[in-house]
SERO-4910 file (N, C-alpha, C, O; in steps of 0.05 Angstrom, whole numbers):
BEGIN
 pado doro    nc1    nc2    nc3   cac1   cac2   cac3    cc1    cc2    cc3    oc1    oc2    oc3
  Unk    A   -658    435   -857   -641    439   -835   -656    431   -809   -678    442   -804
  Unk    A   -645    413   -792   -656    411   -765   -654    432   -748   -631    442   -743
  Unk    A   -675    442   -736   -674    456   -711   -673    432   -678   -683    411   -670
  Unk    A   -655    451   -668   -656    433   -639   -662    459   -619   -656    481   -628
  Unk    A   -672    460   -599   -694    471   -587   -681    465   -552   -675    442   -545
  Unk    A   -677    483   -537   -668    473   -509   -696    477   -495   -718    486   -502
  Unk    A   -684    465   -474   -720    461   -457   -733    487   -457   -756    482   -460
  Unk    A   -728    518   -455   -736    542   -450   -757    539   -485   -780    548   -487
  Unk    A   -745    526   -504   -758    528   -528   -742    544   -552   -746    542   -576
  Unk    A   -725    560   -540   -707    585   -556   -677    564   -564   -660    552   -550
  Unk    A   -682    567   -598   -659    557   -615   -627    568   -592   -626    588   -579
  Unk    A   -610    551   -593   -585    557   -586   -574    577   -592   -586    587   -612
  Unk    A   -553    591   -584   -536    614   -599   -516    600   -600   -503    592   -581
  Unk    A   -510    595   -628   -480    592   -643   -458    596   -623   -444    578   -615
  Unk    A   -456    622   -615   -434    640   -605   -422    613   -566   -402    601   -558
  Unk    A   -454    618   -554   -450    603   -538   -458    570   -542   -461    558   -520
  Unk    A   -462    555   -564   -453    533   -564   -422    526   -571   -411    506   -562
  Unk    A   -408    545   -587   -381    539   -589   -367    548   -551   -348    540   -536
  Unk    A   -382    563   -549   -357    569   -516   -369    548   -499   -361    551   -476
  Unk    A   -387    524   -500   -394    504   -491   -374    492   -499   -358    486   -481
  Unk    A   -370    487   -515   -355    459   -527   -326    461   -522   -311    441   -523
  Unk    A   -317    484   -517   -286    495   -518   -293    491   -487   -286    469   -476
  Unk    A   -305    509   -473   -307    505   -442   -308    474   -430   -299    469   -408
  Unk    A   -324    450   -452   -320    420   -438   -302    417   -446   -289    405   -429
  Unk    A   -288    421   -467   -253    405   -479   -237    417   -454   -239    401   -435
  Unk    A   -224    438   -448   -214    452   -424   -226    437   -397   -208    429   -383
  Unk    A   -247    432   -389   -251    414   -369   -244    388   -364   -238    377   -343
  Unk    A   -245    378   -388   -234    352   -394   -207    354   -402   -196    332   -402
  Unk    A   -191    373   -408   -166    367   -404   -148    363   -375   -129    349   -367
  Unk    A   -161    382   -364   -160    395   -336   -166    369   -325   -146    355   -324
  Unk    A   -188    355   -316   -195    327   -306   -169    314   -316   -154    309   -298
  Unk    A   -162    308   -338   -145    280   -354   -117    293   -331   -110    277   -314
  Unk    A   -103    322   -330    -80    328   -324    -86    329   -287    -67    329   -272
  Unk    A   -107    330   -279   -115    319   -248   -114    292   -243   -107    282   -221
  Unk    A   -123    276   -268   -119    246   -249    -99    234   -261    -93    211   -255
  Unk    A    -79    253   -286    -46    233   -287    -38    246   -254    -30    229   -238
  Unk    A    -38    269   -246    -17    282   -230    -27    264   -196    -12    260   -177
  Unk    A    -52    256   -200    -62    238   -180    -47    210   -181    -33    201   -162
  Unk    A    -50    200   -200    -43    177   -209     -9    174   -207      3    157   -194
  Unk    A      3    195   -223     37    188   -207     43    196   -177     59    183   -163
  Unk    A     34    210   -171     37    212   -140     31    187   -128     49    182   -111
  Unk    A     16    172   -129     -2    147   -122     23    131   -126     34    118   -108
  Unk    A     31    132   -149     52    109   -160     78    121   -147     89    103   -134
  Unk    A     92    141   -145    109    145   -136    106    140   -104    128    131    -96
  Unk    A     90    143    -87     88    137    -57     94    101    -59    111     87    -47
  Unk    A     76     95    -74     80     58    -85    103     52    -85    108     43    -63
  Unk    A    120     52    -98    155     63   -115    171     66    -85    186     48    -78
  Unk    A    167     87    -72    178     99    -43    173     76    -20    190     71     -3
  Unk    A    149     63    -22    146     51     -8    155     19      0    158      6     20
  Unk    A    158     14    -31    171     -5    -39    194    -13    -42    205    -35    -45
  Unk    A    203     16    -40    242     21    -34    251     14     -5    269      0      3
  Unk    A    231     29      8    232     35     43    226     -3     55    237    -17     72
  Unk    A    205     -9     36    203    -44     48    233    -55     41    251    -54     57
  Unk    A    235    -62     23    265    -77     15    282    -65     29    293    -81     43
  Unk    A    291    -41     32    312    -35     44    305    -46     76    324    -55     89
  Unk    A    290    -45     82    286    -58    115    288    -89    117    293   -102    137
  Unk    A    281    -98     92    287   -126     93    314   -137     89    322   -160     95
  Unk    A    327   -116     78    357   -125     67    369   -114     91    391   -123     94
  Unk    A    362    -99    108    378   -107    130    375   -116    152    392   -119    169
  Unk    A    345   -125    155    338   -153    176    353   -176    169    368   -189    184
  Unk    A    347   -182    139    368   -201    128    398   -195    134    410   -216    139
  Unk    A    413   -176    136    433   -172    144    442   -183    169    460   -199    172
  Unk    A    426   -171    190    424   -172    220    426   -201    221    447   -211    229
  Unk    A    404   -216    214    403   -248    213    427   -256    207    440   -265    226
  Unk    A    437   -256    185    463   -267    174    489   -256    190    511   -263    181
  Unk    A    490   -240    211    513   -230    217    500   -258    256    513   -277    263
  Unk    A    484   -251    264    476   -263    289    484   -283    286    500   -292    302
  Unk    A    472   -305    252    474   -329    248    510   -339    246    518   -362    250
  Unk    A    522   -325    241    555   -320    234    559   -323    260    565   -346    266
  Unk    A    556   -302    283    565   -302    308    556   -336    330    570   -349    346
  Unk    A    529   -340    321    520   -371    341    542   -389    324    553   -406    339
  Unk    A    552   -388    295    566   -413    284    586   -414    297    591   -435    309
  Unk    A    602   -395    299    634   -382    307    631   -392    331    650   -405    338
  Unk    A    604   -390    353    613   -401    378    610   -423    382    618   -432    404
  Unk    A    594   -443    358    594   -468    363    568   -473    373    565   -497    371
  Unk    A    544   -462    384    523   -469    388    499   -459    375    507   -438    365
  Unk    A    479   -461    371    452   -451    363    436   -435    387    436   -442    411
  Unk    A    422   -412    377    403   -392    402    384   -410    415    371   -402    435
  Unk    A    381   -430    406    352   -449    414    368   -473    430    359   -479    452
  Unk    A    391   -486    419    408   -506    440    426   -492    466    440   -505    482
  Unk    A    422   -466    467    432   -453    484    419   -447    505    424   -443    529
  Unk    A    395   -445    489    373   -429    511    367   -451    531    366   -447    555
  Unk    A    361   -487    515    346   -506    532    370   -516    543    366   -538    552
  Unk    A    388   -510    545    415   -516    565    413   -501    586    412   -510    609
  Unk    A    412   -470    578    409   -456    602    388   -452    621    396   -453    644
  Unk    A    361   -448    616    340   -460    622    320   -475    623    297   -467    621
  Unk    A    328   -497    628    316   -517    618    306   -529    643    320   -538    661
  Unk    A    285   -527    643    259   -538    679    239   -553    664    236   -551    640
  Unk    A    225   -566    680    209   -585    683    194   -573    699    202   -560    718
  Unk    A    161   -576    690    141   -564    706    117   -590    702    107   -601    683
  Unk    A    115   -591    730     89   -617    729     68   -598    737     69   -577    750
  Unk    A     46   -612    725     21   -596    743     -1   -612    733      3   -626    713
  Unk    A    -28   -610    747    -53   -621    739    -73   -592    729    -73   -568    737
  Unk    A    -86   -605    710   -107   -592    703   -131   -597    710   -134   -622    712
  Unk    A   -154   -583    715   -175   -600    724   -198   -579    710   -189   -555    709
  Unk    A   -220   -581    701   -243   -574    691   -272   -570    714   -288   -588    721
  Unk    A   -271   -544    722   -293   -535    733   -331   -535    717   -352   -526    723
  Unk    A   -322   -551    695   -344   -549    679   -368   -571    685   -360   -593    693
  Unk    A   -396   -567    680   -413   -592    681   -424   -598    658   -436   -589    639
  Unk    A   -413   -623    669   -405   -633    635   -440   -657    634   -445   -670    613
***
């Protein structure tokens, strides 16, 4: 029979190597049921967040498609309207203070 010997030199007690082994299984279950309950939370904020994006996009997309309805109906575009309405001409010189 092998003897195993802890650093002090005194053989193990039976009694408290089994409440070792039961005490790591219990820790390690405990860990495994901490990082699922970590882990769906994680995924569920993911999930939530992912709901909350699309839904904001489906109704930017909305917004767009109702604006784009309204410029057709009047017959012009936001961008052919705008350089109609202000539309200037600016001359100017640039000049470089640099030594070149």
């Amino acid at each position: 029979m092998r003897h195993v010997f802890l650093i002090n030199g005194r053989r193990p007690n039976p009694l408290m190597q089994v409440l070792g082994v039961i005490g790591g299984a219990l820790m390690l279950l405990a860990a495994l049921f901490v990082g699922a309950f970590v882990f769906l939370a994680l995924l569920g904020l993911a999930v939530l967040g992912g709901l909350l994006f699309s839904l904001r996009l489906w109704w930017l997309r909305r917004q767009f498609r109702k604006a784009a309805e309204q410029q057709h109906r009047a017959g012009t575009t936001h961008r052919d309207g705008a350089y109609r309405r202000h539309s200037t001409v600016i001359e100017g010189r640039v000049t470089s203070r640099r030594d070149d």
